[in-house]
C-alpha positions as CSV (number, residue, x, y, z in Angstrom):
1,X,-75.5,-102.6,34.2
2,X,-75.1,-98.7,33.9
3,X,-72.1,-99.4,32.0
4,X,-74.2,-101.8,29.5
5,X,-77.1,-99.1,29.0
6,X,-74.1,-96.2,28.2
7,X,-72.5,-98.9,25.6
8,X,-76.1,-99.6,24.3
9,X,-77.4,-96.0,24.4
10,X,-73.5,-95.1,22.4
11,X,-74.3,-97.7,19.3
12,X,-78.2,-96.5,19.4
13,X,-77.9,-93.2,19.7
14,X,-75.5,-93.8,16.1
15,X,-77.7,-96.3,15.0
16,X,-81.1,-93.5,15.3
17,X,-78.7,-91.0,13.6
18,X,-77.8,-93.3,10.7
19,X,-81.5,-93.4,9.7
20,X,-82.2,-89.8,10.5
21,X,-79.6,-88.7,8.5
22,X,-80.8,-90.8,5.4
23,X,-84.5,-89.5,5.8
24,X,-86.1,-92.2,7.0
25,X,-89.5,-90.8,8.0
26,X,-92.2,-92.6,5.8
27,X,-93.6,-94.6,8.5
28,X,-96.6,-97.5,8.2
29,X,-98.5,-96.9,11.7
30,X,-97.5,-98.7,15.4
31,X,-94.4,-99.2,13.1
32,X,-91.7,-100.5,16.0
33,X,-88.8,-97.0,16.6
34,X,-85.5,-98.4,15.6
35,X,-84.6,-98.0,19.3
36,X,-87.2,-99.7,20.4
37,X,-86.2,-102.9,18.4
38,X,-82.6,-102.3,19.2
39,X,-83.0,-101.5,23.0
40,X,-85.7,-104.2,23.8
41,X,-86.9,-103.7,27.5
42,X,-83.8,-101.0,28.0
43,X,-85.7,-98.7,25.7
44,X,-88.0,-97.8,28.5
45,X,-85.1,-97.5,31.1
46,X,-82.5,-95.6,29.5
47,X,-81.7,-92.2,30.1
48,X,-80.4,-89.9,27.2
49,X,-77.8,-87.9,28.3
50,X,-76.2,-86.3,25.4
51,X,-74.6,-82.8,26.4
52,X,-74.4,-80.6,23.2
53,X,-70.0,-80.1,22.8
54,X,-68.6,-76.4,22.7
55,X,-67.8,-76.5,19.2
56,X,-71.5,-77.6,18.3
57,X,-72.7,-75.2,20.5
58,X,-70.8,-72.2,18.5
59,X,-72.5,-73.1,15.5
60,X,-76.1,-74.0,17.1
61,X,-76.0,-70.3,18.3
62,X,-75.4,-69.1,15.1
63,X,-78.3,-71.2,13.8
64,X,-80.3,-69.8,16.5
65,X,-78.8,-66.1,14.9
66,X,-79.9,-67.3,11.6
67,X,-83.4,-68.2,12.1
68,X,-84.7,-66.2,14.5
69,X,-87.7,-64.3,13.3
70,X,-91.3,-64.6,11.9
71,X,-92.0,-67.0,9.2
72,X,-94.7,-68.7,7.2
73,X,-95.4,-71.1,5.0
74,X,-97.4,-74.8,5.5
75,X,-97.2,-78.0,7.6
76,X,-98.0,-81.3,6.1
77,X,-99.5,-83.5,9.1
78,X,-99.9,-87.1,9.2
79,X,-101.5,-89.1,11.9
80,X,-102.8,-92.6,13.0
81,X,-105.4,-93.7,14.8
82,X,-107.2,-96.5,15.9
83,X,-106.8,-99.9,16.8
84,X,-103.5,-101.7,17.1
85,X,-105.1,-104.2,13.9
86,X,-106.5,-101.5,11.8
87,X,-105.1,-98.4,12.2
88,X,-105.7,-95.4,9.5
89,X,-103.1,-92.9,8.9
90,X,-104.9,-89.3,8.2
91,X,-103.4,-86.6,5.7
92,X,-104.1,-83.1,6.6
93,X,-101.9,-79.6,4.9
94,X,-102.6,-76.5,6.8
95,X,-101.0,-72.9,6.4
96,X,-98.7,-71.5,9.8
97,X,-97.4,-68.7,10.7
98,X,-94.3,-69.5,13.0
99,X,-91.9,-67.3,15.3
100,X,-88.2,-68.5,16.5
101,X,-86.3,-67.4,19.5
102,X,-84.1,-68.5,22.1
103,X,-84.4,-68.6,25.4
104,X,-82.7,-70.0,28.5
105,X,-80.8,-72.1,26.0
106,X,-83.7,-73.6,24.0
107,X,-84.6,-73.5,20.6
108,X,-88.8,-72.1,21.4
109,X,-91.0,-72.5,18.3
110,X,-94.3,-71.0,18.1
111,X,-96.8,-72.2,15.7
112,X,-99.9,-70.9,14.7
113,X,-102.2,-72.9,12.0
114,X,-104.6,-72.0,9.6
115,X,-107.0,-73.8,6.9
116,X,-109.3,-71.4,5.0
117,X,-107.7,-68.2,6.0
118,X,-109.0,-69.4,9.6
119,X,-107.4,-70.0,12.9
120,X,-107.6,-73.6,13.9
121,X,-106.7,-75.5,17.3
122,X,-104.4,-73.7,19.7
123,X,-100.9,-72.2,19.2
124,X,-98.5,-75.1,19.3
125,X,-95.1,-74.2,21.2
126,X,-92.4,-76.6,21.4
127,X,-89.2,-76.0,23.3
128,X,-86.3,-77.6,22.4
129,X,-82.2,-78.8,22.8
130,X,-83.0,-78.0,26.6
131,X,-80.5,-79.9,29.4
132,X,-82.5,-82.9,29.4
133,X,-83.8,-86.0,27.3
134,X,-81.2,-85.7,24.5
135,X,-80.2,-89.5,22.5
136,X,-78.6,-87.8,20.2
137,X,-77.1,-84.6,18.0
138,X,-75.7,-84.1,14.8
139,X,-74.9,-81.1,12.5
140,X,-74.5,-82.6,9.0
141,X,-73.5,-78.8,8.2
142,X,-73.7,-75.0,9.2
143,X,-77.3,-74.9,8.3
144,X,-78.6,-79.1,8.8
145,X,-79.1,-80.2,12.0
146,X,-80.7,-83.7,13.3
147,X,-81.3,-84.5,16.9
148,X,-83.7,-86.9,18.6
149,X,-85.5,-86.1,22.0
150,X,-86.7,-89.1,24.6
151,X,-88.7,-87.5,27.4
152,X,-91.4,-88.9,29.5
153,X,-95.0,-87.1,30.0
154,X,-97.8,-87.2,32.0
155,X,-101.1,-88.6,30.4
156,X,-104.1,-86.6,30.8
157,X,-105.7,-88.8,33.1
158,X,-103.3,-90.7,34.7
159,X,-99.7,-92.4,34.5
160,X,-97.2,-91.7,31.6
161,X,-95.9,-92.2,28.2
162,X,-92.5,-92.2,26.7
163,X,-92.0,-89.6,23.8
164,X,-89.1,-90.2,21.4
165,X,-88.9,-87.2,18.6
166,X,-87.1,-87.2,16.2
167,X,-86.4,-83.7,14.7
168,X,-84.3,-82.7,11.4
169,X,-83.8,-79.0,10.6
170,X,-82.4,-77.5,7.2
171,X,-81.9,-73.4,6.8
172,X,-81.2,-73.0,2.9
173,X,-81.0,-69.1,2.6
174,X,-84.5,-67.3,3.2
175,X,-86.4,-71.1,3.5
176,X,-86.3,-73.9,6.9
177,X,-87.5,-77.4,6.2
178,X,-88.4,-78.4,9.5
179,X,-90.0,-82.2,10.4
180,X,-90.9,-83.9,13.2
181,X,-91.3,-87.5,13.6
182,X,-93.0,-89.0,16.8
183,X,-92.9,-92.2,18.8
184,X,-95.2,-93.0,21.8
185,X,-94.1,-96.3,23.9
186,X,-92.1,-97.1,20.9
187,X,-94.0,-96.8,18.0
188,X,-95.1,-94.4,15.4
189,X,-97.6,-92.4,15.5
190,X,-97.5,-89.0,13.9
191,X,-94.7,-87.0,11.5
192,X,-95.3,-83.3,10.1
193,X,-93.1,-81.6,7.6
194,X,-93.0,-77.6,7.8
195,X,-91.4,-75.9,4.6
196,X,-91.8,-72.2,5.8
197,X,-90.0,-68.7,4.1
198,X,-89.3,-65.7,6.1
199,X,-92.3,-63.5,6.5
């Protein structure tokens, strides 16, 4: 069986990256992941357990190098809600300052959102291409990465969800296109794009 899951998670894991890569992230809402439909039951057993090589680890550092800093610029947010048969998809485009840094070997980005010239919500930090929850890992060149995340977290109340993320970044001289596109249990359910310059 663990056998079958490492075969599976192998022809997934290139399978996810395929439709990374071509920049498949216009989503209808409670749309199905492509794991999800590729993995049946398996989706919510496997464990990802991708290990970032040497050689991809030289040129993530530099990355790191490279982007390190204060920048700003806006996030495009989309989110659905409601129920399973009706769900609406909200629009929302807010301004951000955002730090990067490194630390302990993850990528940690700070985000702080504005609308009006006014703080809104909390500081958002995410922490990143840690040692656990990796599917998969890609550079498509010095300055494009994609990688997808599948952890488990706690609910609020009680019991826990399955988060599959799914994360391309692009440097392109002073400018990062950043997006983020979110699964929970399996299907969609939020994406942002962050086009940000250095502050």
């Amino acid at each position: 069986m663990w056998k079958l899951l490492t075969i599976k998670g192998f022809l997934i894991s290139a399978f996810s990256l395929f439709i990374i890569m071509n920049n498949v992230f216009a989503k209808e809402c409670y749309e199905k992941s492509p794991n999800l439909v590729q993995l049946k039951d398996d989706y919510f057993k496997f464990t990802p357990n991708i290990k970032i090589s040497d050689k991809d680890r030289v040129l993530l550092n530099e990355l790191y190098k490279n982007i390190k800093g204060q920048w700003k610029g806006s996030i495009l947010h989309t989110a659905c809600k409601g129920p399973d048969k009706a769900p609406t998809k909200t629009l929302k485009e807010v301004d951000a300052t955002v730090e990067f840094y490194t630390t302990n070997n993850y990528l940690v980005i700070n985000s702080k959102r504005f609308k009006d010239d006014r703080s809104i919500g909390k500081q958002r930090k995410l922490r990143l291409l840690g040692d656990e929850g990796l599917f998969n890992f890609k550079f498509i060149n010095n300055n494009s990465l994609v990688f997808t995340e599948i952890l488990f977290k706690k609910n609020a109340t009680s019991g826990t969800r399955l988060l599959e993320s799914l994360y391309e970044l692009e440097l392109n001289g002073d400018k990062i296109t950043f997006t983020i596109v979110d699964y929970v249990n399996g299907v969609f359910v939020f994406d942002e794009k962050w086009s940000l310059t250095r502050d």
